[in-house]
Steps between C-alpha positions, in 0.01 A plus 500: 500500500716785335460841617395576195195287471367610847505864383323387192235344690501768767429799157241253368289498781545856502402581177212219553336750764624251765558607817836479661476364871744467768628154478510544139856506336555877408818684378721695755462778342089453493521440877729789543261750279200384701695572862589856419158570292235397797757592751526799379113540481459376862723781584310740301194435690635516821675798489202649290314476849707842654404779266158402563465381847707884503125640464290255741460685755463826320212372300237784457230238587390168678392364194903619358644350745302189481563447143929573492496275810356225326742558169825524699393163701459350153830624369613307788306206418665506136858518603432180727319313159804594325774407731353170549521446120837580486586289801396177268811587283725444748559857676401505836287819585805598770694518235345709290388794786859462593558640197233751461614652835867495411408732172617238269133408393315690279188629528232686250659852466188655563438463827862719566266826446327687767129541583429854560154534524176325536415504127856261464283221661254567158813495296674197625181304477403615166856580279729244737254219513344535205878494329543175747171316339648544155817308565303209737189431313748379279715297756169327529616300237860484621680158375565441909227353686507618820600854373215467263240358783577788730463749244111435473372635838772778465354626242163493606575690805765776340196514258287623740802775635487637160131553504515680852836715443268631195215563655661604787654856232112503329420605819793763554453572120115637625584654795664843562759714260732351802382176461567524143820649517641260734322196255696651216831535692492127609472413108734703364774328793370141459486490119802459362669260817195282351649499195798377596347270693541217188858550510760570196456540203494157300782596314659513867379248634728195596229280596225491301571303195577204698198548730282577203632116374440364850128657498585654822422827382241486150552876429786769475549750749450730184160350448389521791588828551289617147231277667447715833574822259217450329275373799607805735414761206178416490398455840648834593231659289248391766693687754493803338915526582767513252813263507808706500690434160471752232569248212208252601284487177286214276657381260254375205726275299684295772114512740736621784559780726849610398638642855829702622868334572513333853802648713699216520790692706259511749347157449879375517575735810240355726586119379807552661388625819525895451095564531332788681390154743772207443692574830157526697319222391794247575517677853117453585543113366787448725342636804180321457685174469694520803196639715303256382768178541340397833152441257682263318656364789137414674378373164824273460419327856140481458595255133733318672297448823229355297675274262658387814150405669350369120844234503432429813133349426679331194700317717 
């Protein structure tokens, strides 16, 4: 069979709603997007765990410290759903925190920013993984199976982290002029690194129109942006805050919030690994992988040691 007719079949079953699996015959480039899109993710979640965990044990309560417990062991959990997807397309998970640690992975952008203050834990949850839902409610419906299968209880769990990192600045929002002050603060910082959370602009983006074709991705990063736009301006009224761009307004005739221009020099700065956190972040990875090598060691010996007793009753 011609190249030509397997990538016919391959876009059929694509545009049929028909799940591409593992053994399935794919394009390179389709196995290639897939590798850097959930690797990438993986990485985002794992790395998203140290500006959190950052506030653990400074939590102002039991019940705090409870709860971001809980949400950084799932952001955990996540990054090991994901890296096991992106094992079935060939890339072994060594691999690919080989190349998170060496700095040539990248990771979401976002989580190269700071957490100052308690009321950061409110924003992360609410802007950061409220931005993240957007973009993987969708991947729900990825064209990739395994990608798509994983995405499910993601969601449902960074679901939840949105709910809490909101309710978590209605509280602060109540509280004292401090309280409020240092609820407002953490929006005004968060807001516009969420933003850019959805990446370039379409019109500079290199990837999307063939991942848009694929049904890897079903909307722009422009969409998607609009989307949480108009979501976040709303909910913000129940805080009682304000989000901190001047040119944020309805606009009647398009049924959208028209909102300022993004900073892309900054966006574009941190990509490359000149955040206020790049540096840091890859530092604190590094040292908890070779701290923790002898884990992996144990666990290593303990598979082998009982697939070597399970062949043995075979025999």
């Amino acid at each position: 069979m011609q190249i030509q007719d397997l990538e016919k079949i391959f876009q059929d079953k694509i545009d049929q709603e028909i799940k591409i699996e593992p053994k399935d015959w794919m394009p390179d480039a389709y196995r290639k997007t897939n590798v850097r899109q959930i690797s990438q993710h993986a990485h985002s979640e794992v790395v998203g765990m140290l500006p959190e965990g950052n506030w653990i044990s400074r939590a102002p309560s039991l019940k705090r410290k409870a709860i971001l417990i809980a949400k950084v062991q799932d952001e955990g959990g996540h990054g090991l759903y994901l890296y096991s997807a992106a094992e079935t397309l060939g890339t072994s998970r060594e691999q690919m925190i080989d190349d998170l640690l060496s700095g040539k992975a990248k990771y979401s952008s976002i989580f190269n920013y700071p957490t100052l203050t308690w009321a950061d834990m409110g924003a992360v949850g609410w802007l950061v993984d409220g931005a993240a839902i957007l973009n993987q409610v969708m991947l729900c419906r990825t064209s990739y199976g395994p990608y798509a299968r994983a995405m499910v209880r993601i969601c449902k769990e960074e679901s939840f982290h949105q709910r809490q990192g909101f309710e978590a600045l209605l509280v602060l929002s109540k509280g004292t002029a401090e309280q409020k002050a240092m609820c407002q603060d953490a929006i005004n910082r968060w807001w516009w690194p969420s933003l850019m959370m959805f990446g370039p602009k379409d019109s500079e983006s290199t990837n999307s129109d063939q991942s848009m074709k694929w049904k890897i991705k079903r909307k722009t990063n422009d969409e998607l942006r609009q989307n949480f736009v108009d979501m976040i301006a709303e909910q913000i009224k129940l805080l009682g805050m304000t989000l901190p761009d001047p040119d944020l307004k309805w606009n009647e005739q398009k049924q959208h919030y028209d909102f300022g221009e993004i900073n892309w020099t900054e966006f574009w700065n941190v990509v490359k690994g000149n955040g206020p956190c790049n540096k840091q972040r890859l530092v604190a990875r590094n040292k908890a992988h070779k701290e923790n090598e002898w884990v992996r060691e144990a666990a290593m010996a303990y598979a082998e040691k009982k697939a070597a007793r399970t062949q043995a009753k075979v025999a």
